[in-house]
C-alpha positions as CSV (number, residue, x, y, z in Angstrom):
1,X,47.4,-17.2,25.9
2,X,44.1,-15.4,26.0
3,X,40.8,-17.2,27.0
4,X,37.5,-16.1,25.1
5,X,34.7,-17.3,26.6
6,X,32.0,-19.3,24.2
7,X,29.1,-17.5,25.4
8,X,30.4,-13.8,24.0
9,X,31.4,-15.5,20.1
10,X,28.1,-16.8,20.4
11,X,26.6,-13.5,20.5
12,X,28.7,-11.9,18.4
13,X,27.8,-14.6,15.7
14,X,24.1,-14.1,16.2
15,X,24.7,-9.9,15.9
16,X,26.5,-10.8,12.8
17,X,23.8,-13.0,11.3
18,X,20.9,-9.9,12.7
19,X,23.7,-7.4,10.5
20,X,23.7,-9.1,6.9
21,X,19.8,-10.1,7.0
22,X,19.2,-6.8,7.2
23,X,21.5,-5.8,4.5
24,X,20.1,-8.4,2.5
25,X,19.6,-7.8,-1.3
26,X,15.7,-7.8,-2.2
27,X,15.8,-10.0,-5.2
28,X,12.4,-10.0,-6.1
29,X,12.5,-6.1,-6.3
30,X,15.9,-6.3,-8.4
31,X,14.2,-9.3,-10.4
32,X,11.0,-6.5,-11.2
33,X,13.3,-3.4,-11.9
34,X,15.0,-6.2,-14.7
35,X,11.8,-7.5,-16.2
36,X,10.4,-4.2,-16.5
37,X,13.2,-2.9,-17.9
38,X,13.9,-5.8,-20.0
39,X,10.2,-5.7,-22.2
40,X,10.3,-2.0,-21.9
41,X,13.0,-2.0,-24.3
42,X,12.0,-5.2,-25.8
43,X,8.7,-2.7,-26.9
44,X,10.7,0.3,-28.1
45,X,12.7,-2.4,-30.7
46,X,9.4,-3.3,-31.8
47,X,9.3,-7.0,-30.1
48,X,5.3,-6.2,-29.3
49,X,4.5,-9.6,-27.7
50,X,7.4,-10.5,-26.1
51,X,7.7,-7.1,-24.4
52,X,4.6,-7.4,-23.3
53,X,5.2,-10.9,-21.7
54,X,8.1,-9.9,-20.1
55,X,6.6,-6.6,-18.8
56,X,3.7,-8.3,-17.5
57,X,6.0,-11.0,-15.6
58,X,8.0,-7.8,-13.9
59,X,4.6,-6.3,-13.2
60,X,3.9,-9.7,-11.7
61,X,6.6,-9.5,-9.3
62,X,6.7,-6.1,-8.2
63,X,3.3,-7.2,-7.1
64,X,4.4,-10.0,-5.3
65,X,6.7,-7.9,-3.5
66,X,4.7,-5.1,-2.8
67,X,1.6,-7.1,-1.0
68,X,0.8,-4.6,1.7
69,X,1.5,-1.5,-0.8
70,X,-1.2,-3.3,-3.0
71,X,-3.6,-4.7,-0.2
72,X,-4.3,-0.8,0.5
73,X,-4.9,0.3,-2.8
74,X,-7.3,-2.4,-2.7
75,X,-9.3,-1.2,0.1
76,X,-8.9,2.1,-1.2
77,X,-10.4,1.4,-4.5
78,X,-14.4,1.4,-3.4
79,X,-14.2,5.1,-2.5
80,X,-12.7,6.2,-5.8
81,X,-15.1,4.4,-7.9
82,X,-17.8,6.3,-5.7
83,X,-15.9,9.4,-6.1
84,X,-15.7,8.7,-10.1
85,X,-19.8,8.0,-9.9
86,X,-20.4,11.2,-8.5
87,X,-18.2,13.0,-10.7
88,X,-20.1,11.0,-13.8
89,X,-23.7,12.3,-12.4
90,X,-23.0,15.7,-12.2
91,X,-21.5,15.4,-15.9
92,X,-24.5,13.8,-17.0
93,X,-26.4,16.5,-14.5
94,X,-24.8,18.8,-16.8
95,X,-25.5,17.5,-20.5
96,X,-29.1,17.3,-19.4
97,X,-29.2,20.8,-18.7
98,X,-27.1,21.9,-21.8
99,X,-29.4,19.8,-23.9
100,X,-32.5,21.1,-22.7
101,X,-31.5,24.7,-23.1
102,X,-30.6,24.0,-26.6
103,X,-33.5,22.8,-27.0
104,X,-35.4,26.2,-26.1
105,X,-33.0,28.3,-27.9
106,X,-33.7,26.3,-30.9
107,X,-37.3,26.6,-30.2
108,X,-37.3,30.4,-29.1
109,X,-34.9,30.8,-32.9
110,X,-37.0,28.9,-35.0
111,X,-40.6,30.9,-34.4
C-alpha cells in the first residue's frame, strides 16, 4: 500500500483548476458571433426589424466583451475627428479656389 501525501493532491487539484479556467469557453464572444449571425440572416430573409434587434443585441455584446479593444478606440477617436477637420478645410480650401477661378474665366469669356 502506497502513501500519497495530502499536500501534493492539493496541488495538483489547484494546477488542475489553473488548466480548465484557462481553457475556458468565452461565452459572451460565442453568444456575439450567434446574435450577429442570427439577424444577419434574419436581414437577408427580409425580417428588417427583427434582424436589426437581434444584430444590435450581438453588437451589444461583442462590446461588452471587447471593453479594452473599445476604451482605445475611444481615446483614439479625438485625433481622427481632427484629422477629418483638416481634411474638410483643405476641401473647402479647394472649392473656394475652383470657384473663384470660374468666376474669372467666366468674366475673362464673357467680354
Amino acid at each position: 500500500m502506497t502513501v500519497v501525501p495530502l499536500t501534493r493532491m492539493e496541488n495538483e487539484a489547484k494546477d488542475n483548476r489553473r488548466i480548465f479556467e484557462s481553457e475556458s469557453t468565452n461565452w459572451a464572444r460565442i453568444a456575439a458571433a450567434g446574435s450577429l449571425v442570427a439577424g444577419g440572416i434574419l436581414l437577408l430573409t427580409g425580417n428588417r426589424r427583427a434582424g436589426l434587434l437581434t444584430a444590435a443585441s450581438g453588437t451589444a455584446l461583442a462590446l461588452l466583451d471587447q471593453q479594452e479593444t473599445v476604451k482605445e478606440w475611444w481615446n483614439a477617436l479625438p485625433g481622427y475627428i481632427e484629422n477629418v477637420q483638416q481634411v474638410l478645410g483643405q476641401v473647402e480650401e479647394t472649392v473656394a479656389e475652383v470657384a473663384a477661378q470660374r468666376e474669372r474665366l467666366h468674366r475673362i469669356l464673357n467680354k
